[in-house]
C-alpha positions in Angstrom: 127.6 124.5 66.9 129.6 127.1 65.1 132.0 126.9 68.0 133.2 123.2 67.5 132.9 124.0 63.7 135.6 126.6 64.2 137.5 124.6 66.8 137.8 121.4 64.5 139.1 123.5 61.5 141.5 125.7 63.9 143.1 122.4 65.4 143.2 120.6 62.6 144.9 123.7 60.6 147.4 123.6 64.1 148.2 120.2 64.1 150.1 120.7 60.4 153.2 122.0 62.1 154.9 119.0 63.6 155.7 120.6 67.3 151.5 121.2 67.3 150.9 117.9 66.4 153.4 116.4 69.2 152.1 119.0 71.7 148.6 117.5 71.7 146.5 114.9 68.8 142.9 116.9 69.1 141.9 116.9 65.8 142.6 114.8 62.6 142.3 116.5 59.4 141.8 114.7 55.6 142.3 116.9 52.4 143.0 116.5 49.3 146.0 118.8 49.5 147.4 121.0 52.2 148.9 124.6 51.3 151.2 127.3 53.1 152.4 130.4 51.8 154.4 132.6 52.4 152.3 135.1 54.5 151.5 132.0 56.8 148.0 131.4 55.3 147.3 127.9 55.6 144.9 126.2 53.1 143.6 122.7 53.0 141.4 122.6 50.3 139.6 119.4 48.5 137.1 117.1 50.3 138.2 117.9 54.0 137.1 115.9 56.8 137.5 116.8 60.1 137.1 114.8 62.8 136.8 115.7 66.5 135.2 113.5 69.9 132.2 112.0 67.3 131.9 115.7 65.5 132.6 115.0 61.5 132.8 119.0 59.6 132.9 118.2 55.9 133.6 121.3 53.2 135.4 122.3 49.8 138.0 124.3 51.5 139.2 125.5 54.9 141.8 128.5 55.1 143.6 129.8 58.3 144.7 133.7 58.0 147.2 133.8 61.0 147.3 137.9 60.1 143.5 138.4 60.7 143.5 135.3 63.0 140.4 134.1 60.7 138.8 131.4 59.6 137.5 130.8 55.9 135.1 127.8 55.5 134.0 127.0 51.8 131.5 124.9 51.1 129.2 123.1 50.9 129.7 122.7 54.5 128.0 119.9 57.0 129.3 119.8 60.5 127.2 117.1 62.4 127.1 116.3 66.3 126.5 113.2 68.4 123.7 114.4 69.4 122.1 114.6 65.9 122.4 118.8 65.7 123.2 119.6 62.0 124.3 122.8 60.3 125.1 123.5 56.6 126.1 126.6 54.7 127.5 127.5 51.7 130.5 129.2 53.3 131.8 131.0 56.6 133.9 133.0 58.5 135.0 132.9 62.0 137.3 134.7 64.3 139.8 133.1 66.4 138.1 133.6 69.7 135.3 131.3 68.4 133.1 133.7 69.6 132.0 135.4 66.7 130.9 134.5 63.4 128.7 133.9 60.2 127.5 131.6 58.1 126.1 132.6 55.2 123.4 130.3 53.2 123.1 128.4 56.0 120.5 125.9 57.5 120.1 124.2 60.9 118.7 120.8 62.1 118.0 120.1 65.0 117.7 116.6 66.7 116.9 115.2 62.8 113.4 117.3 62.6 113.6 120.7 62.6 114.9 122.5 60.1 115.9 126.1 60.1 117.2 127.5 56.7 118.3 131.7 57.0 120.4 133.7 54.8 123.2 133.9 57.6 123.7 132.2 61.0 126.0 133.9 64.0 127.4 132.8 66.6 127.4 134.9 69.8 128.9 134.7 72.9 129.7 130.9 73.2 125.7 130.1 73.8 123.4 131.9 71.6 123.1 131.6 67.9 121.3 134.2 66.2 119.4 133.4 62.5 118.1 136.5 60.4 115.7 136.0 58.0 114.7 132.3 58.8 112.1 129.8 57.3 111.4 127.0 59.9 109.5 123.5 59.2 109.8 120.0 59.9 108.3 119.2 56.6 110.5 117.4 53.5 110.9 120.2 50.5 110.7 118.8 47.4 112.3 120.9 44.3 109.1 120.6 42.4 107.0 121.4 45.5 108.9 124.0 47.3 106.1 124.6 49.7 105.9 122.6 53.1 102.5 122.2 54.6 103.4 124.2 57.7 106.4 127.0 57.6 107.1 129.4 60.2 108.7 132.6 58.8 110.9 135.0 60.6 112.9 138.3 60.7 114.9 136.6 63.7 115.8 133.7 65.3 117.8 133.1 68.6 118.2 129.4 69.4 119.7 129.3 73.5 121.4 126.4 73.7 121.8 126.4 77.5 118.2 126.2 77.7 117.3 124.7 74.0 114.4 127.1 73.6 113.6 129.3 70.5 112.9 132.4 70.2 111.2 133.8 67.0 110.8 137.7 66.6 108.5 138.5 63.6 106.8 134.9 63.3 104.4 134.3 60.4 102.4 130.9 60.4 101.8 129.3 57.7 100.0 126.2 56.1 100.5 125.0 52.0 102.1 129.0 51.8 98.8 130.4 53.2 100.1 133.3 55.9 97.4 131.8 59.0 98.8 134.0 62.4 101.1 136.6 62.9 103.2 136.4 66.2 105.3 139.6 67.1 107.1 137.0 69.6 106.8 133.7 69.8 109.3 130.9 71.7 109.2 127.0 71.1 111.4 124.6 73.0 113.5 122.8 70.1 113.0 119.0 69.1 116.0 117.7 72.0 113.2 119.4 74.8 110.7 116.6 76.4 108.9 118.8 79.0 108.8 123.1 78.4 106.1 125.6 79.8 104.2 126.8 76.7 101.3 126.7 74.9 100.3 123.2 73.3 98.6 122.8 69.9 94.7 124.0 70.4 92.5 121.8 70.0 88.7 122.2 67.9 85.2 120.4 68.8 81.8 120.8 68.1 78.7 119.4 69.8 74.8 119.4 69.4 75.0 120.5 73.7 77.9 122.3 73.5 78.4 124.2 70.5 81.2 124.6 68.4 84.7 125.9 70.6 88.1 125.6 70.8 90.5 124.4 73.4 93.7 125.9 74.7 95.9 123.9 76.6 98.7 125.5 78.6 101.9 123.5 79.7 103.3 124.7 83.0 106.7 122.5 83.8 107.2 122.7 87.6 110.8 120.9 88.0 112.0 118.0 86.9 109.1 115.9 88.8 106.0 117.9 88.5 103.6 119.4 85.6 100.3 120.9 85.4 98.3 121.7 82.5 95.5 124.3 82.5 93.0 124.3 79.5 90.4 127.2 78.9 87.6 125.5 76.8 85.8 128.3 75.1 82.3 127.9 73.3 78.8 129.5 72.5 77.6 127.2 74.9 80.2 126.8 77.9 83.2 128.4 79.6 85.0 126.1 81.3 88.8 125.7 82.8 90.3 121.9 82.5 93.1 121.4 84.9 95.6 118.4 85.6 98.6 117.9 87.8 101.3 115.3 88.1 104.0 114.9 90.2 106.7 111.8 90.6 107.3 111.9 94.2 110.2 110.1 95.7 108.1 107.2 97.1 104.9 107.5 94.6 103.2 109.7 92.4 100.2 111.9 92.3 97.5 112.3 89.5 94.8 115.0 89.4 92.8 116.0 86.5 89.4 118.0 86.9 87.3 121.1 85.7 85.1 124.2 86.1 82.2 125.1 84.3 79.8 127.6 83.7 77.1 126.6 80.5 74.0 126.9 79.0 73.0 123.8 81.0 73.4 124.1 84.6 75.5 127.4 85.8 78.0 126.1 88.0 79.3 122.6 87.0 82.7 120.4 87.6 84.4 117.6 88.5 87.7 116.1 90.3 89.4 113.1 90.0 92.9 112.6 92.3 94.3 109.7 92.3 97.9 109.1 94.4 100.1 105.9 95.5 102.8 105.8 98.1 105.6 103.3 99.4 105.6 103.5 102.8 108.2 101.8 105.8 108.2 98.5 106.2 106.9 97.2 103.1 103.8 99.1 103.1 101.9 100.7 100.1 99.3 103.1 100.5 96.5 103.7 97.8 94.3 107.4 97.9 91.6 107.9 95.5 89.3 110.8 95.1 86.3 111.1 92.9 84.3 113.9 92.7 81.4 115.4 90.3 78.9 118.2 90.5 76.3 116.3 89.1 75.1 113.0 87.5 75.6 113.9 83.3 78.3 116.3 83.9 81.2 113.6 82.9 78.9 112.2 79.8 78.1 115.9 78.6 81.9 116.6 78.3 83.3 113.4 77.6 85.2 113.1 80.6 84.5 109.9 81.8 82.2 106.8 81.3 82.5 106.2 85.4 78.5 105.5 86.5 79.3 105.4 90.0 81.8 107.3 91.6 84.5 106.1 94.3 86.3 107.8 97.2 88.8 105.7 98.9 92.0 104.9 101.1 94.0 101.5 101.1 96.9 100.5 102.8 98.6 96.7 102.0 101.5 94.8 101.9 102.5 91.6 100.5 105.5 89.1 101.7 106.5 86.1 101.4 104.1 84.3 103.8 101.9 87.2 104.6 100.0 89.8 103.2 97.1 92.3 104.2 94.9 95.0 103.3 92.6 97.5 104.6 90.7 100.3 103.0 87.7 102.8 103.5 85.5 103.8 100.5 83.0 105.8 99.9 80.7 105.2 97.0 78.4 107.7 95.1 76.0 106.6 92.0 75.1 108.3 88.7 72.2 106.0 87.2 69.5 107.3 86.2 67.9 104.5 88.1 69.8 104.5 91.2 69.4 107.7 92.4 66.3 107.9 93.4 66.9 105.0 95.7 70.6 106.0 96.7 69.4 105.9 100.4 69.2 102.1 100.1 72.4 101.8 98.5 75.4 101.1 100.6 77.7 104.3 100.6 80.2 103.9 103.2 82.2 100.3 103.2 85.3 99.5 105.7 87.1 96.4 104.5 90.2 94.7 106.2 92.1 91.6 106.0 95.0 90.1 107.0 96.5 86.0 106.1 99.9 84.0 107.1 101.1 81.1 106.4 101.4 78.3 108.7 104.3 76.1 108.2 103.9 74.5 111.0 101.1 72.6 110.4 101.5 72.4 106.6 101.3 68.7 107.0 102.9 68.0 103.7 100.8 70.7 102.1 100.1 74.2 102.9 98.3 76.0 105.7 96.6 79.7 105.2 95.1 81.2 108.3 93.0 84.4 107.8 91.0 87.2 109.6 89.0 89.7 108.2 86.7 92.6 109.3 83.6 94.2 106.8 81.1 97.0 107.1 79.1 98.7 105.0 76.3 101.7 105.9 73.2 102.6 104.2 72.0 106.5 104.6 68.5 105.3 105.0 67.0 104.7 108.1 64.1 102.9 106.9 63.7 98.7 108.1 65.2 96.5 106.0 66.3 99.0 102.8 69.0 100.7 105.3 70.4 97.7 106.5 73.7 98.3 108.0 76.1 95.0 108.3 79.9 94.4 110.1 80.9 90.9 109.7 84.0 89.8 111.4 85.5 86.4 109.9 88.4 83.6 110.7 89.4 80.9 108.3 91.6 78.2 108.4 92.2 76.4 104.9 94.7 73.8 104.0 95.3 71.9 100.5 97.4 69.6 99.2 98.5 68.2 95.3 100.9 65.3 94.4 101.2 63.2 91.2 100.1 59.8 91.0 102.3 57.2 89.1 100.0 56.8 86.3 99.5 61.1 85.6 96.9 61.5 87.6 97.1 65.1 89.7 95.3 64.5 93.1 94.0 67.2 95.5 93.1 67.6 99.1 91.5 70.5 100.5 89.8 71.2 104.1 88.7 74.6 105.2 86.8 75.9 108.1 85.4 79.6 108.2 84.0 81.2 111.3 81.9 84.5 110.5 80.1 87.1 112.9 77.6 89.3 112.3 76.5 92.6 113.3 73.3 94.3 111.6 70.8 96.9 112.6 67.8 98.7 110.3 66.7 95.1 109.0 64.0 93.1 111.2 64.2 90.3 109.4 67.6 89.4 111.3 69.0 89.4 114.4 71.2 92.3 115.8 73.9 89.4 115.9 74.5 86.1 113.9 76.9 83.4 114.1 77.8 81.4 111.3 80.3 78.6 110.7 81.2 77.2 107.1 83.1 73.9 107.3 84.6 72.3 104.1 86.1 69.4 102.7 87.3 69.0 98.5 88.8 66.3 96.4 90.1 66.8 93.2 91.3 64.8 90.1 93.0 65.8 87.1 94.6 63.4 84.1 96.6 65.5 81.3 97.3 63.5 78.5 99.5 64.8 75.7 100.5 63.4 72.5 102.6 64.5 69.0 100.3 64.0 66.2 101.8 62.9 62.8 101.8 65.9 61.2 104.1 67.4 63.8 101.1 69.2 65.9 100.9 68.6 70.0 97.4 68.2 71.8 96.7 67.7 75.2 93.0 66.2 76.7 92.7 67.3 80.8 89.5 65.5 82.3 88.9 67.0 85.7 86.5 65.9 88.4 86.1 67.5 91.3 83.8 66.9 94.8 83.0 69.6 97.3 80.9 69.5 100.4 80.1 71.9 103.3 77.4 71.8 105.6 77.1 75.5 106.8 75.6 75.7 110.5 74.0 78.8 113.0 72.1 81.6 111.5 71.1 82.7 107.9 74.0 85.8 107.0 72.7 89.1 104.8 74.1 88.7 101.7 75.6 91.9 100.5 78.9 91.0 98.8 77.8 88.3 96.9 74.6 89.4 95.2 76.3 89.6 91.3 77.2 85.7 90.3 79.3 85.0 86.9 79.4 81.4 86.0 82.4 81.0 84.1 85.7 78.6 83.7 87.9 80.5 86.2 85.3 79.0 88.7 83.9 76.1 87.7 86.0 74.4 89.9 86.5 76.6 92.5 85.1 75.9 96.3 82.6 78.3 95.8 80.8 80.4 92.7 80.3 83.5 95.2 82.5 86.0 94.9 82.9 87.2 98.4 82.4 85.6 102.0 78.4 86.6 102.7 77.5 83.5 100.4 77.9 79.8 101.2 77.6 76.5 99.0 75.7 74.0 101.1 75.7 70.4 100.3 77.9 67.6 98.3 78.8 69.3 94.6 80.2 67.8 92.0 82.1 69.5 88.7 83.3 67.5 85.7 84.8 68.7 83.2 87.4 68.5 80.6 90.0 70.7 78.7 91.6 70.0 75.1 94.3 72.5 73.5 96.0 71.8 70.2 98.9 74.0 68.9 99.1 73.1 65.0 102.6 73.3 63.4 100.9 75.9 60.9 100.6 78.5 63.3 97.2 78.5 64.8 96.0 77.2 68.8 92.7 75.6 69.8 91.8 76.1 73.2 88.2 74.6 74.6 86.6 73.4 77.9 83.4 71.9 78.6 81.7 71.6 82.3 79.1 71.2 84.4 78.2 71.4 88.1 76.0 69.2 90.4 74.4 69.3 93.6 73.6 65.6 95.2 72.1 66.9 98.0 69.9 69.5 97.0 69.9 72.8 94.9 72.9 74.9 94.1 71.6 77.7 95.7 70.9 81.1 93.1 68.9 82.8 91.2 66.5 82.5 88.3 69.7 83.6 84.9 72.9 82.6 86.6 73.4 79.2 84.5 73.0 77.5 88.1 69.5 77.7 88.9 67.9 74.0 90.5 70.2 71.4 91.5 72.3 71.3 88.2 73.7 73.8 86.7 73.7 74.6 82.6 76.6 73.3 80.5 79.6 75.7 80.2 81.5 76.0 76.8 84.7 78.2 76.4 86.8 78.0 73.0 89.9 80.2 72.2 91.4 80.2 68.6 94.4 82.1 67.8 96.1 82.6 64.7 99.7 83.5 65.4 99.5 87.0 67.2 97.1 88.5 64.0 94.2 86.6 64.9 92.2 85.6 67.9 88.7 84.4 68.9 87.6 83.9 72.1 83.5 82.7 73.5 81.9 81.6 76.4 78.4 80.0 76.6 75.5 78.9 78.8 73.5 76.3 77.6 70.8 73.3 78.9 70.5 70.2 77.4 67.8 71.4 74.5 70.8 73.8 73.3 68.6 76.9 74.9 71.2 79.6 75.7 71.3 81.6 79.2 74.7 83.5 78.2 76.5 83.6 75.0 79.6 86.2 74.4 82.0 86.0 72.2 85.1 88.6 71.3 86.9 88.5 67.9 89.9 90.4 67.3 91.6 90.3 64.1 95.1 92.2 62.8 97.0 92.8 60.0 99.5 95.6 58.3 96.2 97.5 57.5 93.5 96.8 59.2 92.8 96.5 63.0 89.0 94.9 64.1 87.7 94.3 67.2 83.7 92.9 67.4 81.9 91.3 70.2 78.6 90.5 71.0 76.7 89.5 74.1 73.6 87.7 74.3 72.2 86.9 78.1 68.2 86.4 79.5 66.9 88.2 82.6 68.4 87.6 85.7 66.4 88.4 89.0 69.3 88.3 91.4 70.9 91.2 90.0 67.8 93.6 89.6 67.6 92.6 85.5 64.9 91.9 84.2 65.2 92.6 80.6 67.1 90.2 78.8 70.7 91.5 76.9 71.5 91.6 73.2 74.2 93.5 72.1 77.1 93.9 69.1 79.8 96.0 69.0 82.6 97.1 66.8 85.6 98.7 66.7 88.5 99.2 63.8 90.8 101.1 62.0 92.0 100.9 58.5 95.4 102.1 56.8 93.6 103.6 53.5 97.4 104.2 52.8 101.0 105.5 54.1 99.4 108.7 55.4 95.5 108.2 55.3 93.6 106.2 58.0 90.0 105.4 59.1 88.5 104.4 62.4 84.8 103.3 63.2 83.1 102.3 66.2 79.1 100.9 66.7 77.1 99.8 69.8 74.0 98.3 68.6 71.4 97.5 71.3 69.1 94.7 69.3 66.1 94.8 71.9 65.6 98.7 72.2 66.2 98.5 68.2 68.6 100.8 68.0 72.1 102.2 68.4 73.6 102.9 71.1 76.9 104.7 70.2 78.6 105.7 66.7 81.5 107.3 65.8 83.5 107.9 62.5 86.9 108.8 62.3 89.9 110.2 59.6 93.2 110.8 60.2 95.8 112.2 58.1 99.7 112.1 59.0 103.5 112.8 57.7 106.4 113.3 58.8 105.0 116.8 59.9 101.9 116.9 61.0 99.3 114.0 62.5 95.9 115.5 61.5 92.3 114.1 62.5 88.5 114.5 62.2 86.0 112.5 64.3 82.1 112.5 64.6 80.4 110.5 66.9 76.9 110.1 68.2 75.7 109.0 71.8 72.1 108.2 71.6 71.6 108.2 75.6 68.5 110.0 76.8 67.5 110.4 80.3 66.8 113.4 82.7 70.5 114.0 83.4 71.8 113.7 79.6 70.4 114.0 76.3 71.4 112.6 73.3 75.0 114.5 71.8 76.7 115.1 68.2 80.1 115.7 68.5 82.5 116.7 65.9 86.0 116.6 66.6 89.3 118.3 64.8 92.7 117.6 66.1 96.2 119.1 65.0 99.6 118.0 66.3 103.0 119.6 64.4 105.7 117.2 65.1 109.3 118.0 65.3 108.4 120.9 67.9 108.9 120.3 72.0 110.4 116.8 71.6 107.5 115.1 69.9 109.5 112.9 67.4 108.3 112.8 63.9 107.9 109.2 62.0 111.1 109.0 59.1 109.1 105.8 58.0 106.3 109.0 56.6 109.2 111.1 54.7 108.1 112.2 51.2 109.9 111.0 48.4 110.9 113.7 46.0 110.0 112.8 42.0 111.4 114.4 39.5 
């Protein structure tokens, strides 16, 4: 910095003799007035501006001694960079070489955050510049409140430019003028650095399982595409080393974050979660994930992770134009409390593959999809029926069709026929092998109908009907992929309310339906759709709780309302015709310049089918609140209205300015079975911006008074 200082005022002074200033234009000078003596001294003295390749030096006075070959700055001097860098000093004097020299009075921004003020500032050897006596801080000082909230005093500075670090000899933490830590040596990377080995602020917690401790993250930068991070978490309760790992590969990325622990509650515990993605030739991605715990409340006890099942897996796809396939191997683990002692009957190994084309061929005016597939899952267990173990091999052939009748109407045509093999063993309820075939046929109408009202709003009414019918023939299939049914919208007119292959809709169905939107010209959208679906030939098939038990199913609402982008409402309910509800859930998110809500609540009845048999009542909340410019609340609730109780709480405060982004959290976790216990945690977090590229917010700048 110094170095282009001194290089501006030396050309400038230069460039006053007319065969300089034909020789080369490097500098422009503007004084007041401009001065030589006799001796040679030149003086420009008066509001000079220098200006050199986006570098602007301002000062009182600039003299050029060609005796001493010196240069004397008077100030107040500001000599700014493009990159933001900014020094200022009351005066200074440098040597020709532009090697050495001092500022005296001086202070040093960096990247528009930090600020170093010392009593002098050299410049050494063309890369290091060397501060004595030096009060660092990010923080606005006002005259009538001199003190920052956090300082860093030092006997010595060096700031490397090469490799932007600082290096503070002497260091002396403080906070509102309290002396807190005393460094001998202590380096920071300065505000222009993204990514720099070091220590990272600690962090403080305190929980009714854990204790009270204190974590210390360390950054480790290895290249330009790779960091890890180690963490010792330190306690009355637990010792335990968090670890994570990134690196940006050239065709993907890898992800790995885990932890070791020894504690009062189990000696050795821990946990691993990798996660990695590659491009491959030809198209191909490729998908690794790897999820490991070393037991069942480990994640909850720490916080980790709210994962209740655990999933170790490899995938491989590609999608193109008219094709695209996948294939994948998983391995599945669970953490319920009421899974595991049946996780011999759960499926824990499942190979899935499948690959679909398009047929142009014999699009016949529409379009043509052929498929094959390949599934198989394997239980541990050995026992008859609980350990089932399934492969099913399938081939499909679907084609469909739209086109738009004169008056509106939207017409389509759909035919589909499915083929599906099984394999199963451990289940005498089945054969070893089953043959199934699943033909199809679907007709569907829609009529939108729009209209300008007279107040300048559009609405549009969509009645849909739609018919289905299959008449599946051969043997009875296991179901194992379709066992969890949602009735909602997104399938209400769909071939088929299963979510995978195993289950099949028998008989002629029949879904009517309608849509109606309105967007108002004072901002606000009305969204809502009303259905139901029939089977003429019988009943529709599931359980006792899925909205489609007998051979009709119960009438589905939906409704969206949003208020420009601040407001939005958004339900979905299950209902027969005496207005008794099977589902209700509705989502309401609301945002302004202060406040931030999200509520929802979810009502639904027992359902069988899925291994529930107590019925669901729940409210949630979530928000924050801008209390002011630097003061904010947060709050979150999980209220469980049939056990009576909560389920989760948590409280939050956060404090920030242009300096620092304080915050203090409690929350509560009233979960109690043998692998966790109920938890209190406290939570105190400390970030110091303007340090290691971690911009601070000019929007939170103080505003002196006085």
């Amino acid at each position: 910095m110094i170095r282009y200082a001194v290089l501006f005022c030396l050309l400038c002074v230069v460039t006053l003799t007319p065969r300089a200033a034909a020789a080369q234009d490097l500098a422009s000078l503007v004084a007041d007035q401009i001065a030589v003596d006799p001796s040679g001294r030149v003086t420009a003295s008066g509001n000079v501006e220098v200006f050199y390749q986006g570098t602007r030096l301002s000062a009182r006075e600039v003299t050029y001694t060609r005796d001493g070959d010196q240069l004397t700055i008077v100030g107040p001097i500001r000599v700014t960079d493009p990159d933001g860098t900014v020094v200022l000093a009351d005066q200074a004097q440098l040597d020709r070489d532009l090697r050495n020299g001092v500022l005296v009075s001086a202070r040093l921004v960096l990247d528009q955050q930090l600020q170093l003020a010392a009593n002098e500032i050299a410049r050494v050897d063309d890369r290091y510049t060397r501060l004595d006596r030096v009060v660092a801080s990010s923080c606005e000082v006002c005259a009538n409140d001199p003190t920052p909230l956090w300082e860093i005093r030092a006997r010595r500075v060096i700031h490397d430019e090469l490799e932007r670090q600082l290096y503070f000899e002497g260091a002396q933490f403080r906070v509102a003028g309290v002396p807190i830590f005393y460094f001998p040596r202590l380096r920071l990377p300065d505000p222009s650095v993204g990514r720099a080995t070091g220590l990272l602020i600690p962090q403080f917690s305190s929980s009714s399982d854990l204790g009270t401790g204190i974590k210390l993250p360390y950054f480790i930068a290895l290249g330009d595409h790779a960091d890890a991070t180690l963490t010792p978490y330190l306690s009355t309760s637990t010792t335990t080393l968090e670890f994570g790992y990134r690196q940006l590969l050239r065709n993907g990325r890898i992800d790995v974050v885990g932890a070791v622990t020894e504690d009062d509650i189990r000696d050795e515990r821990g946990y691993f979660f990798g996660n990695a993605s590659l491009r491959l030739p030809r198209g191909y991605t490729a998908q690794l994930q790897l999820e490991l715990v070393s037991d069942p409340g480990y994640l909850f006890d720490y916080g980790y992770s709210d994962k209740d099942r655990l999933s170790n897996s490899i995938s491989i796809g590609r999608v193109r134009t008219k094709d695209k396939f996948r294939a994948s191997i998983s391995d599945f683990r669970t953490l319920r409390e009421s899974e595991i002692p049946i996780e011999d009957t759960l499926p824990n190994q499942f190979i899935e593959a499948e690959f679909s084309r398009e047929l142009p061929d014999l699009s016949f005016g529409g379009r043509t999809v052929a498929t094959v597939g390949l599934m198989a899952l394997e239980r541990p267990s050995s026992a008859d029926i609980v350990g089932r173990d399934v492969t099913r091999l399938s081939a499909a052939l679907n084609w469909n069709r739209s086109w738009m009748t004169e008056p509106g109407i939207i017409a389509g045509s759909e035919l589909g026929f499915r083929v599906d093999a099984y394999t199963t063993a451990q289940d005498s309820t089945f054969d070893e092998a089953l043959t199934r075939v699943v033909p199809r046929a679907a007709a569907e109408l829609r009529w939108p109908m729009s209209r300008r009202t007279q107040d300048g709003g559009r609405e549009v009414l969509e009645p849909i009907a739609r018919i289905d019918f299959s008449d599946t023939g051969g043997d009875e299939a296991p179901l194992e992929d379709s066992r969890v049914v949602e009735f909602d919208e997104a399938n209400l007119f769909s071939p088929s309310r299963y979510p995978g292959f195993d289950g099949a809709e028998d008989g002629v169905r029949v879904a009517l339906g309608a849509s109606w939107q309105r967007v108002d010209p004072d901002g606000w959208t009305l969204d809502l759709a009303l259905g139901r679906l029939a089977n003429l030939t019988g009943d529709l098939g599931f359980g006792e709780g899925s909205g489609l038990e007998g051979d009709r199913s119960e009438w589905l609402l939906s409704g969206r309302l949003s208020i420009g982008d601040d407001f939005q409402v958004i339900s979905r309910s299950l209902f027969d015709t005496d207005i008794n509800f099977t589902l209700s859930e509705t989502r309401l998110d609301w945002r302004n310049d202060r406040l931030a809500l999200g509520t929802h609540y979810l009502f639904a009845v027992p359902e069988p089918s899925e291994d529930r048999d107590a019925s669901l009542s729940e409210w949630g909340l979530d928000g924050t609140y801008q209390l002011n410019d630097r003061w904010s609340a947060r709050a979150n609730w999980r209220y469980d209205f049939n056990a009576d109780r909560a389920t989760r709480t948590g409280l939050g405060l956060g404090y920030q300015t242009e300096c620092a982004d304080m915050s203090f959290s409690v929350s509560r976790r009233y979960a109690d079975s043998t692998s966790v216990d109920p938890t209190t945690e406290f939570g105190f977090r400390v970030s110091l911006t303007g340090i290691g590229g971690r911009e601070n917010d000019r929007n939170l700048r103080r505003k002196c008074r006085g």
